[in-house]
N, C-alpha and C positions, 0 to 999 in steps of 0.2 A: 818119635816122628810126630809132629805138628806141624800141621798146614791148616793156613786159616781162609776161611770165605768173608770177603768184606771184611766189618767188625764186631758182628755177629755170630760166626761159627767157628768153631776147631774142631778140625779131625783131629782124632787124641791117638788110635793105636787101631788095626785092622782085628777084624771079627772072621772074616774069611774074602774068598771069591769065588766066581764064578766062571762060566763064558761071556757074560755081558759086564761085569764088572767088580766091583771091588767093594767092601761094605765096612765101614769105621763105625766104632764107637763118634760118636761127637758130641758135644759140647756148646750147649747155647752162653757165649760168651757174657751176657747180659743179664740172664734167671738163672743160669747156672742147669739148667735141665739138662739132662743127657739122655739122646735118643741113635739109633742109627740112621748112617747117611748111605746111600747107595751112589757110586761114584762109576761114569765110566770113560773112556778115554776115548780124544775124538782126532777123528784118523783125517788126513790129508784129501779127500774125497770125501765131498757132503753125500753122505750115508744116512736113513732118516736111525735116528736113534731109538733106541729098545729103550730106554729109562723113559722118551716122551712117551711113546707108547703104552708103558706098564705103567704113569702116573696119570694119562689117559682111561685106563681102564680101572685104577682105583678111585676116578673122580666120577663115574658113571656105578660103582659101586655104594660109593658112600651114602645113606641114607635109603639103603635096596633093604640091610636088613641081614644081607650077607656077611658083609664085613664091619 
């Protein structure tokens, strides 16, 4: 399974899931780095999303000292 974002990323193979969504190994198409992606699926109904959310809250983290 590969799926790409832009020309930039591959999903290469799933790591697990959850209830909000689904987590790949990926693949920086460009450095070659591989980190995981959190991916989740957007429903027919604008619903605010849990991934803005949870990357919301790692951005108010970053530099706390926390994480």
């Amino acid at each position: 399974m590969s799926k790409f974002f832009g020309d930039k990323f591959e999903l290469e193979s799933s790591i697990g899931s959850g209830s909000f969504g689904q987590i790949y190994f990926t693949r920086n198409t460009k450095t070659g780095e591989v980190l995981a992606s959190k991916v989740e699926k957007v429903g027919k109904r604008r619903v605010k999303s849990q991934l803005r959310r949870e990357a919301k809250i790692y951005r108010m983290l970053t530099g706390s000292g926390i994480i």
